[in-house]
MARVO-871373 format. One record per residue: x, y, z of N, C-alpha, C in turn. Coordinates in pm, whole numbers, padded with zeros to 5 digits, always signed. Layout:
N
XYZXYZXYZ/...
***
This chain:
303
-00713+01153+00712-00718+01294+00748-00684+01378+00626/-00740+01444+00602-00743+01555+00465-00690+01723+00539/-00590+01775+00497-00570+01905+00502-00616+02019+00397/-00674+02092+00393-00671+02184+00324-00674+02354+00296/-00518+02329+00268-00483+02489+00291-00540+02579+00263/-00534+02686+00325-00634+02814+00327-00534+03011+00365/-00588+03081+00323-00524+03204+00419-00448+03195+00581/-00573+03128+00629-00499+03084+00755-00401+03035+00789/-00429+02905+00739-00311+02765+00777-00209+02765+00656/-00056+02857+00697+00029+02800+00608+00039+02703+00514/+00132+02668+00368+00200+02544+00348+00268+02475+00449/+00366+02501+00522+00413+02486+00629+00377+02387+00717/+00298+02485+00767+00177+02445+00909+00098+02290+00854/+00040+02275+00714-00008+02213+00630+00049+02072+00629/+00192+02134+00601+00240+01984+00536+00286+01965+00684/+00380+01981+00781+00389+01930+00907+00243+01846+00972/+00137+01855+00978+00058+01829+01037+00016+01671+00947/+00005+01744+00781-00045+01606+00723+00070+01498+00750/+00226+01523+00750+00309+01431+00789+00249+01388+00911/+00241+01450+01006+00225+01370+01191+00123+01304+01172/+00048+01311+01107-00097+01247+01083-00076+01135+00937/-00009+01126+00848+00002+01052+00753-00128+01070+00643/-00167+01212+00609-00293+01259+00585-00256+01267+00415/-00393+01375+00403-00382+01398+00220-00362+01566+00219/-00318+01579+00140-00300+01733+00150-00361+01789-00008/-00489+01897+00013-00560+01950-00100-00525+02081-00115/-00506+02112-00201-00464+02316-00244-00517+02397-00331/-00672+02313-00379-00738+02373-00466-00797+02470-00408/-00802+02598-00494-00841+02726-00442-00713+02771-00342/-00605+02752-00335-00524+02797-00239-00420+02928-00299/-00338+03004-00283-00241+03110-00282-00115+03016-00291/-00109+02898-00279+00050+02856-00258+00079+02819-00368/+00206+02854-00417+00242+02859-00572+00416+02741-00606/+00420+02725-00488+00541+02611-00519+00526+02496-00372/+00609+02401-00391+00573+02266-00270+00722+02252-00319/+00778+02211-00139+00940+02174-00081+00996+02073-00164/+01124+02120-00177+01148+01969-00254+01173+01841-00131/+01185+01732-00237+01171+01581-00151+01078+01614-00081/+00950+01637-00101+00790+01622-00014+00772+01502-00024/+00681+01433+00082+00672+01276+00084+00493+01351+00165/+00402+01313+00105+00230+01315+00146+00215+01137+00170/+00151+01177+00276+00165+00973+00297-00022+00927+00244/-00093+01060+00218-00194+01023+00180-00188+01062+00016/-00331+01127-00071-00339+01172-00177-00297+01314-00154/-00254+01391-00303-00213+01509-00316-00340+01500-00422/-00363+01662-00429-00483+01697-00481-00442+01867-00515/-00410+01874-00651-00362+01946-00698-00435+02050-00845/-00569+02008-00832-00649+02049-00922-00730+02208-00831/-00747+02296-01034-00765+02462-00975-00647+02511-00856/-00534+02452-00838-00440+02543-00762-00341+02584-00875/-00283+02711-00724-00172+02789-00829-00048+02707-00835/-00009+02570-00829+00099+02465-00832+00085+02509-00982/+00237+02567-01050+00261+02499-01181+00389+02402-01186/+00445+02392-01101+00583+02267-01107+00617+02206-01014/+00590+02051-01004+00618+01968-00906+00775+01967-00845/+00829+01937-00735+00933+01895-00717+00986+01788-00709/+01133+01809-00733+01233+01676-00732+01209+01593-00629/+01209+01490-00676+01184+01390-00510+01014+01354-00438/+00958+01394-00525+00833+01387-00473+00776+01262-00462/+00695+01253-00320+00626+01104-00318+00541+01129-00268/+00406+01046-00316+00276+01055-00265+00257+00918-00229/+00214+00902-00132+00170+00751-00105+00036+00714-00152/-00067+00829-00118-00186+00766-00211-00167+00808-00401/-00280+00879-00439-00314+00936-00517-00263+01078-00579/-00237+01105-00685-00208+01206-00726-00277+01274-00817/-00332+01399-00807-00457+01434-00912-00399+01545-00948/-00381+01534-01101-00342+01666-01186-00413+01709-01275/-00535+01687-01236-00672+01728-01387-00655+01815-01371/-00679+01903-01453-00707+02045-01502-00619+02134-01429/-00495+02074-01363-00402+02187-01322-00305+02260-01447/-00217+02329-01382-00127+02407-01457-00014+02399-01452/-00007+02242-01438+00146+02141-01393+00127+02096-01533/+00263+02113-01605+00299+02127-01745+00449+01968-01751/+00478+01938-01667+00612+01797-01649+00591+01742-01549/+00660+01637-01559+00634+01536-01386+00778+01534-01378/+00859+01559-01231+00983+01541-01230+01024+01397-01244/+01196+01388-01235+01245+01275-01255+01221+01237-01111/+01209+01062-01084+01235+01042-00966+01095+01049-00888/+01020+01081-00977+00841+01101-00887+00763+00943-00846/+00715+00930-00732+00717+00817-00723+00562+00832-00649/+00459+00778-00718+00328+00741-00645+00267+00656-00654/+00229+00581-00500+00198+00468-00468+00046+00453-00519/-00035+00553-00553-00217+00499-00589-00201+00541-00717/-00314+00624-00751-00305+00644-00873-00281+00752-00925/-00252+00764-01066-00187+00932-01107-00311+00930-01267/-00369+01089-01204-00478+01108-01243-00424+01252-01358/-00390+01190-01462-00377+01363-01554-00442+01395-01645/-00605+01336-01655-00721+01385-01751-00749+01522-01738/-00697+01576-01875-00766+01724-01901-00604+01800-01839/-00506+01747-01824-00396+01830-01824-00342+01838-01942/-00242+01948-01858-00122+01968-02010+00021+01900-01982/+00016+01857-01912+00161+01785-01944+00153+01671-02058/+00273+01711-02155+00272+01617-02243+00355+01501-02235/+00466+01484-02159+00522+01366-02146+00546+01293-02004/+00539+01185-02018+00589+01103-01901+00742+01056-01891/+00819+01064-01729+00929+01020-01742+00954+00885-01754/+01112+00868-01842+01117+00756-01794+01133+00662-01699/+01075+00508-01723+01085+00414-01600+00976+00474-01522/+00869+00550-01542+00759+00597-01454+00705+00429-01367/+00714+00438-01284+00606+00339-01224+00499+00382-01117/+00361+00388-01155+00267+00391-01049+00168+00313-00977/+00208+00329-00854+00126+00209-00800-00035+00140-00847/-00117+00274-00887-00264+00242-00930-00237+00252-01037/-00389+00288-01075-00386+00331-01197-00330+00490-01298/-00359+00459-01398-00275+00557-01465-00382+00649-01580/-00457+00730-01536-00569+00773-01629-00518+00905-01716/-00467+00828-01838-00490+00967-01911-00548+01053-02057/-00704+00963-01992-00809+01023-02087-00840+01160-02094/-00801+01235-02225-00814+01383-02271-00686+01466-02236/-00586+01379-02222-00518+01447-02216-00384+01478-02330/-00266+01589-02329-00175+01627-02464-00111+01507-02445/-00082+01341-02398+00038+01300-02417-00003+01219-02543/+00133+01218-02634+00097+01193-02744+00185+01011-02793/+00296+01000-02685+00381+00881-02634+00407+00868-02527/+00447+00725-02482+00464+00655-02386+00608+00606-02353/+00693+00662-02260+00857+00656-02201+00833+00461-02191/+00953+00378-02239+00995+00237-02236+00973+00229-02120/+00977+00112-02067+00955+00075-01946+00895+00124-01910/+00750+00166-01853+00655+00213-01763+00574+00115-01701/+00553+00122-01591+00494+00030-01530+00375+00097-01423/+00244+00000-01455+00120+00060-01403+00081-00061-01343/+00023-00050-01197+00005-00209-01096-00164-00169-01113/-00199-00114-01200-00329-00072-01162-00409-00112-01335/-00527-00045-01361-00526-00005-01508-00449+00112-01579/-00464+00074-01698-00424+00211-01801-00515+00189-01901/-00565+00409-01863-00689+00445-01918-00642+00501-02046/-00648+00484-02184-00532+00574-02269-00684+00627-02384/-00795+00586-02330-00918+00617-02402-00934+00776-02483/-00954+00775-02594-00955+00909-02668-00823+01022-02698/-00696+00949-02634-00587+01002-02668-00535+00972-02772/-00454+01047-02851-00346+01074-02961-00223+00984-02933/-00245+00904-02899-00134+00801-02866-00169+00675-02930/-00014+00623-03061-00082+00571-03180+00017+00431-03159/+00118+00425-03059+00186+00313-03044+00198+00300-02886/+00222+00158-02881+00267+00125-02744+00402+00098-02750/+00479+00102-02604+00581+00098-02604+00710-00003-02582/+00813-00024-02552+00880-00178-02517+00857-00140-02430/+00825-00262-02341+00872-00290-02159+00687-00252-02091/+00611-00234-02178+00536-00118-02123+00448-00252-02035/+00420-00249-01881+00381-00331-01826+00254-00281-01699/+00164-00395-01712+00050-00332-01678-00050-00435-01571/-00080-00390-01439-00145-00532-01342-00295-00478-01368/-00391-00400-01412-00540-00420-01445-00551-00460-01619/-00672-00365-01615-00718-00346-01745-00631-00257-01846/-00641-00273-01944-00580-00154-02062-00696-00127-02114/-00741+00003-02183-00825+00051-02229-00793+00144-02379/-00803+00094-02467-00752+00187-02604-00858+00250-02699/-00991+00259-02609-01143+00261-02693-01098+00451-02738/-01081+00439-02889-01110+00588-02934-00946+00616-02986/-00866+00520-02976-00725+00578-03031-00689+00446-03107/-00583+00507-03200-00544+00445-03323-00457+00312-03312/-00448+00281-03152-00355+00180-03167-00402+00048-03188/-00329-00016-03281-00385-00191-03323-00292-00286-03273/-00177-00225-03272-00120-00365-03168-00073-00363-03027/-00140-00453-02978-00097-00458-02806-00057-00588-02776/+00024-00652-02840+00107-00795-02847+00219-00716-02764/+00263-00589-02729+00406-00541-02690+00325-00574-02528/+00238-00530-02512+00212-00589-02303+00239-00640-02229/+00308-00643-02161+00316-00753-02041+00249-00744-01929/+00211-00871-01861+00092-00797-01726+00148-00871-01644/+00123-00813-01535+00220-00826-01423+00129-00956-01341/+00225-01041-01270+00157-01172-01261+00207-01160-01067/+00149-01235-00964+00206-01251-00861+00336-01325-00755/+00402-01190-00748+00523-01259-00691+00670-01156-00761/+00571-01114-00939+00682-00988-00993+00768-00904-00920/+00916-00894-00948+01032-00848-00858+01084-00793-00968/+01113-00634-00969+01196-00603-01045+01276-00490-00992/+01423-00570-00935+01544-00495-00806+01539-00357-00811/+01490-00276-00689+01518-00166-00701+01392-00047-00741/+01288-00146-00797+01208-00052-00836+01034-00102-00800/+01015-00228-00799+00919-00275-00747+00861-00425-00723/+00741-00458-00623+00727-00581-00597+00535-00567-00658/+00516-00725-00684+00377-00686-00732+00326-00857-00671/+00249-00789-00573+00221-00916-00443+00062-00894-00398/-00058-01011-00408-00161-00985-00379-00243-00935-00469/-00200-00885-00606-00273-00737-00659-00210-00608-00631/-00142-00602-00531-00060-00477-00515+00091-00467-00546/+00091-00337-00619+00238-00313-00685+00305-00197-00536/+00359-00244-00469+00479-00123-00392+00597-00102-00448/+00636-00012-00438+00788+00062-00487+00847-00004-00363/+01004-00052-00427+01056-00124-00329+01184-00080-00346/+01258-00033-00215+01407+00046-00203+01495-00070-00201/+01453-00178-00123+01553-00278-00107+01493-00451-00083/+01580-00478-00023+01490-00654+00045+01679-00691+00098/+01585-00776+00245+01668-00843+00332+01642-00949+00395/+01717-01000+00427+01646-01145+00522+01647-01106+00668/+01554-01155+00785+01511-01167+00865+01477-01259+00894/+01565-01332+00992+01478-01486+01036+01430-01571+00977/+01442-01597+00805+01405-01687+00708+01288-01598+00645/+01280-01466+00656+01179-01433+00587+01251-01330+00514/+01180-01313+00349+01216-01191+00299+01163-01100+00283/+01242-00963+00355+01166-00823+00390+01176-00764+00239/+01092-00694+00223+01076-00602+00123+01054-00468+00176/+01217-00353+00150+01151-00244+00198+01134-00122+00132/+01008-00071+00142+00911+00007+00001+00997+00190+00058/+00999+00213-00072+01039+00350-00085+00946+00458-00053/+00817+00387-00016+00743+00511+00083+00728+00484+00176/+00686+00549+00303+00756+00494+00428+00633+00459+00482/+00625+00318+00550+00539+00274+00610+00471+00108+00452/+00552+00139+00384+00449+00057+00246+00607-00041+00232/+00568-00183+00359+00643-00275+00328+00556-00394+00300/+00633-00525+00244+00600-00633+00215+00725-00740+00280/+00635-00833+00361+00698-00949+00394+00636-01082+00346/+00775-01220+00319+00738-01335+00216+00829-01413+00287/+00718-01529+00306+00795-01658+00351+00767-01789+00292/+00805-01757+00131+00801-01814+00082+00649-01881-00038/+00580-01865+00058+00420-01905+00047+00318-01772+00020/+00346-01684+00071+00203-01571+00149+00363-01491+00168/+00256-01336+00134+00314-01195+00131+00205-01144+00214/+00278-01037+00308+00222-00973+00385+00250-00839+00391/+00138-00753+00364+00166-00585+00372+00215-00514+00498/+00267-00400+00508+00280-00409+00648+00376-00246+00677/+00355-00213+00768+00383-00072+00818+00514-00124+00898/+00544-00203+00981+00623-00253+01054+00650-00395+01014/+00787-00420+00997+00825-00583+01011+00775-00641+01034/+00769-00685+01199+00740-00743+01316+00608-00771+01286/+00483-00708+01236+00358-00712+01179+00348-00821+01070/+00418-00814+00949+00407-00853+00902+00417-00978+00889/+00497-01034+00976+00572-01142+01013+00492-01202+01095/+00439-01159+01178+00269-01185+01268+00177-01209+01161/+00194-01144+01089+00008-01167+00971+00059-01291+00933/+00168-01343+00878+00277-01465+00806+00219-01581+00871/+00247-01579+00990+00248-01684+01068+00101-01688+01094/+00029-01633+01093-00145-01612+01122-00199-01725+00956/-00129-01673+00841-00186-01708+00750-00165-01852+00723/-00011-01874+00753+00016-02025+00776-00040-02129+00823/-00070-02032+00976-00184-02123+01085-00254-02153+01006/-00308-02059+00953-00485-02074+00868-00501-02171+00770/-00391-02179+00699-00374-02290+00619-00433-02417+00675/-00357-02434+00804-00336-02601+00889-00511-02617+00924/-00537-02528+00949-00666-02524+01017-00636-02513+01213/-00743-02547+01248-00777-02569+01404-00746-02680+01448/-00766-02769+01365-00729-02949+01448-00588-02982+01463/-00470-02810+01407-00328-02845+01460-00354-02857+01609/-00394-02757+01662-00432-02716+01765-00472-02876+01923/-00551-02934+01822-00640-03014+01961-00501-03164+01996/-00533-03171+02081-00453-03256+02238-00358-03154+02269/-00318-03015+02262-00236-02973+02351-00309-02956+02475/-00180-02951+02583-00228-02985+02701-00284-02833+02780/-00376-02827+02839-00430-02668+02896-00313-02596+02938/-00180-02693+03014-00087-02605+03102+00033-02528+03052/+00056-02640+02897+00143-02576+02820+00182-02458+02795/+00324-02396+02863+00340-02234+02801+00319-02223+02658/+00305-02110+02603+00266-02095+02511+00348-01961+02419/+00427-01943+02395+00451-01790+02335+00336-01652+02293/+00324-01574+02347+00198-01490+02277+00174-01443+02165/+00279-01440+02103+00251-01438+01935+00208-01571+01856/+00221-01710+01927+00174-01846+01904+00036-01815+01977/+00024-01763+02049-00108-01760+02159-00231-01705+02105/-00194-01603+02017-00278-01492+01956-00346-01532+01839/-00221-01595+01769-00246-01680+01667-00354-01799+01660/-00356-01897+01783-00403-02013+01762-00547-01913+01797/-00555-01808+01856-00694-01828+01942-00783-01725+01873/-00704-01690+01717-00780-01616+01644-00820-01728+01514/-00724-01831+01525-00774-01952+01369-00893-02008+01496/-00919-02030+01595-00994-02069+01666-01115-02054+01674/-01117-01898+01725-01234-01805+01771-01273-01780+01634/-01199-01752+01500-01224-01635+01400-01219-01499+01472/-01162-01472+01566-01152-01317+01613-01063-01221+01465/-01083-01102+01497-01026-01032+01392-00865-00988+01455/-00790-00951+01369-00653-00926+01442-00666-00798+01530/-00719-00697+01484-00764-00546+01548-00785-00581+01712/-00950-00642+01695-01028-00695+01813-00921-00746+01932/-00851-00836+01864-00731-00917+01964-00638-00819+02018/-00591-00780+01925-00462-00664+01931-00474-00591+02011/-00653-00534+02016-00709-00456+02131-00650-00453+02282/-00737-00634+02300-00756-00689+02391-00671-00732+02487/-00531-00745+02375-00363-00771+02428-00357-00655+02501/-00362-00556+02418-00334-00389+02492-00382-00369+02613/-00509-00408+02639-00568-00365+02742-00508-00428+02870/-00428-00562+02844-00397-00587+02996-00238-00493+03060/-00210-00467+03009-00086-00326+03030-00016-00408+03104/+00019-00369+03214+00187-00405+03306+00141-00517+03317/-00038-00599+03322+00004-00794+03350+00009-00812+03217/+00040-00808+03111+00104-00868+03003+00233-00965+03041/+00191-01104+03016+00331-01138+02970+00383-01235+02860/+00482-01240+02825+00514-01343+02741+00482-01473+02705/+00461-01540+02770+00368-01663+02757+00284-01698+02848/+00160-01788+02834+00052-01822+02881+00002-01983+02859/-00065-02014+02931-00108-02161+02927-00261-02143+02847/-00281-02246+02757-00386-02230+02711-00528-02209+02843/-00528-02265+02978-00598-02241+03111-00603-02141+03152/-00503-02004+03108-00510-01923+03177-00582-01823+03074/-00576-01882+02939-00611-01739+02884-00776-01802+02825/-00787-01928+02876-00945-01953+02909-01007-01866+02985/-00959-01831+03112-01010-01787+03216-01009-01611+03159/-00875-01612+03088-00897-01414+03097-00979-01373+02974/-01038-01431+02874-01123-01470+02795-01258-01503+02790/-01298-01519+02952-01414-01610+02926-01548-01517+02898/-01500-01377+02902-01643-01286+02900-01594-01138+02756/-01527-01215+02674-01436-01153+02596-01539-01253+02430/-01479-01166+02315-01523-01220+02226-01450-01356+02146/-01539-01470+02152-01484-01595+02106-01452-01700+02238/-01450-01618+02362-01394-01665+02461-01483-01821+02487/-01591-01843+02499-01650-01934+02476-01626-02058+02403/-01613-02015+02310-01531-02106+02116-01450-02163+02164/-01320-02071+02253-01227-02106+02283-01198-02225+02381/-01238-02178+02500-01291-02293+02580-01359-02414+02522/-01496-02402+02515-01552-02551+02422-01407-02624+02324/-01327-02522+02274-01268-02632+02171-01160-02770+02240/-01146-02685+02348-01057-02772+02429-01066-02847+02490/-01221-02798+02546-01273-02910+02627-01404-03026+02612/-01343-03046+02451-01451-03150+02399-01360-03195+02338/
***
């Protein structure tokens, strides 16, 4: 969902709505000349041709952040964005330190002329046609680097971020994806990872990381991926009558069917107050049988 402010619709009105919705909020062409401090946009901010000249303290974007051609001159301390941070054709000349952004980091044509120690990019870094003649310590990077058009000759200082990277307090780099991470705890033998934007967690059991808006999810995808590992033939001589747990239930009858988790998730929903906790593989033959995979399902058992 994209907001974009106008005469009409307040800042206000704006940012309340993109929060309830977890949206992007755009202000190009807009009248609004400052944004709340500690703002958290759970989508992209889009900050190009508006009258924004100074970000605030505390700011978090969960997607994207676009500062081309605005009239945002610093990035505060403490700025934290999960996609990518876009400042081609701005004027800000420096980056803070310990910057870490989740994507990429493009800042072709633009005044920065050095790079703050420690920076960390889970994405590429575009540094093409800039005035930037050294790289920095610590400076760490999960795509491509790009130096076509600037003076720098050594990039032996790089490090690239490999899967499984933990560095306390500031981020996890799992799958290809870098999240900002506030903390980590255990849960039931699993370790939670929990991301400093809200809704952007990671769960690990050891084997397989799982993204995840909620725990409990993630910990479901875990055990889904595990299954997947074993294959289907864990599955054959259980007996039809056997209870079954429904998070074991869901599981076997999606490595089974190949159903998608959505599709299932659906399908759970739909039975409302007869939901229950466990099931016999017989019964959820039967509530299945005109459902997708339901077929698969059956045949597997009964051959």
């Amino acid at each position: 969902m994209k907001w974009r402010t106008n005469m009409e619709l307040t800042l206000e009105s704006a940012i309340k709505l993109m929060q309830m919705l977890g949206g992007s909020l755009y202000l190009r062409g807009s009248s609004i000349t400052t944004l709340p401090e500690g703002l958290t946009v759970g989508g992209n901010l889009y900050l190009r041709g508006s009258s924004i000249t100074t970000l605030p303290e505390g700011l978090t974007v969960g997607g994207s952040l676009y500062l081309c051609d605005s009239s945002i001159t610093t990035l505060p301390e403490g700025l934290t964005v999960g996609g990518s941070l876009y400042l081609r054709g701005s004027s800000i000349t420096t980056l803070p330190e310990g910057l870490t952004v989740g994507g990429s980091l493009d800042l072709r044509g633009s005044s920065i002329t050095t790079l703050p120690e420690g920076l960390t990019v889970g994405g590429n870094l575009d540094l093409s046609g800039t005035s930037i003649t050294t790289l920095p310590e610590g400076l760490t990077v999960g795509g491509w680097l790009d130096l076509r058009g600037t003076s720098i000759t050594d990039a032996t200082k790089v490090q690239y971020l490999h899967d499984g990277d933990y560095v306390e307090g500031r981020f996890l780099f799992a799958d290809g994806i870098l999240t900002h991470i506030k903390r980590k705890k255990q849960v039931n033998g699993y370790t939670c990872f929990i991301g400093k934007i809200p809704g952007r967690n990671v769960v690990y059991d050891g084997t397989h990381y799982a993204h995840c808006n909620r725990l409990r999810d993630g910990i479901a995808d875990l055990i889904f991926k595990s299954a997947r590992d074993r294959g289907a033939d864990q599955y054959k001589g259980i007996s039809l009558d056997k209870s079954i747990p429904l998070d074991e239930m869901r599981t076997m009858y999606r490595i089974i069917t190949g159903a998608c988790q959505q599709g299932t998730q659906n399908f759970i929903d739909g039975l409302g107050d007869k939901l229950k906790s466990e099931y016999t593989i017989r019964e959820v033959i039967a509530l299945t049988e005109n459902q997708y995979g339901g077929s698969r399902f059956s045949e597997f058992f009964s051959g």
